[in-house]
C-alpha angles and dihedrals in degrees: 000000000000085000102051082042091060097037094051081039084059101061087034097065091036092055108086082042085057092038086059110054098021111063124218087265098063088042088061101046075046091055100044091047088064102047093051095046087048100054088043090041080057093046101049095051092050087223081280090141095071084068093064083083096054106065118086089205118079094207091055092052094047084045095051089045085055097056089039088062092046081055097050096046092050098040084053094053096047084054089058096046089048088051095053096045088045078038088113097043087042092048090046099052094033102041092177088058110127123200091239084069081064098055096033102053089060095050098045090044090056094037096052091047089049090056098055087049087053087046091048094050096049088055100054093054089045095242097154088160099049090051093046090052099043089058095048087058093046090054106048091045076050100055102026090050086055095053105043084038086068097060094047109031104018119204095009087065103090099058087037093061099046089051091051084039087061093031089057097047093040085055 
């Protein structure tokens, strides 16, 4: 509890920083970002994560997370090969479309189903510090990425630190 607490504090102090330098514009893209790396990072997986609770063995459910994960890589790989190749249609009906989207939906997607199998698996071997700690994390490489991002990289900020936010809590 302490540790989900902590990790939804963090992004709450940080807000009316975020409000300040990024405009509603940027939160938007930001938001839909989410939302779309969230439903694909479902998809990809297949929901097979849920599964890694379900074997008594030990060996059977480390072995199932594994192929999960194989799942999830290659299914993420197929989704950016289907978006170069829809790269024109997508560019026509969306005309602010950049080509980064491409790479990084992919990439959020994977990352955010290999943390629920992460999340599953830690679960399952009862390891409630190791996930509370894990999401503090997450959330201060999330909102200090977003932050320094700015400085460095302006508008794209927001979704990269979220991405080096993930990457960061997945490692």
């Amino acid at each position: 509890v302490t540790g989900t607490m902590l990790a939804q504090f963090l992004p709450l102090l940080i807000t009316p920083i975020l409000t300040r330098i990024y405009s509603p514009e940027y939160f938007g893209l930001f938001g839909n970002f989410i939302a779309i790396t969230a439903i694909i990072g479902s998809i990809i997986s297949l929901r097979l994560e849920m599964a890694i609770l379900l074997p008594k063995s030990g060996k059977i459910a480390r072995f199932l997370a594994s192929q999960i994960v194989k799942l999830i890589i290659s299914n993420s790989i197929i989704l950016l090969i289907l978006g170069i190749i829809l790269l024109p249609i997508i560019k026509e009906n969306i005309p602010q479309f950049e080509l980064s989207w491409l790479i990084l939906i992919p990439l959020m997607s994977m990352l955010t189903a290999l943390y629920q199998v992460l999340t599953y698996t830690l679960n399952r071997e009862k390891e409630y510090f190791i996930l509370a700690r894990n999401r503090v994390v997450q959330s201060f490489f999330i909102c200090s990425a977003q932050l320094g991002f700015f400085y460095i990289l302006g508008s794209s900020g927001l979704i990269l630190g979220q991405i080096f936010g993930s990457l960061v809590s997945v490692i």
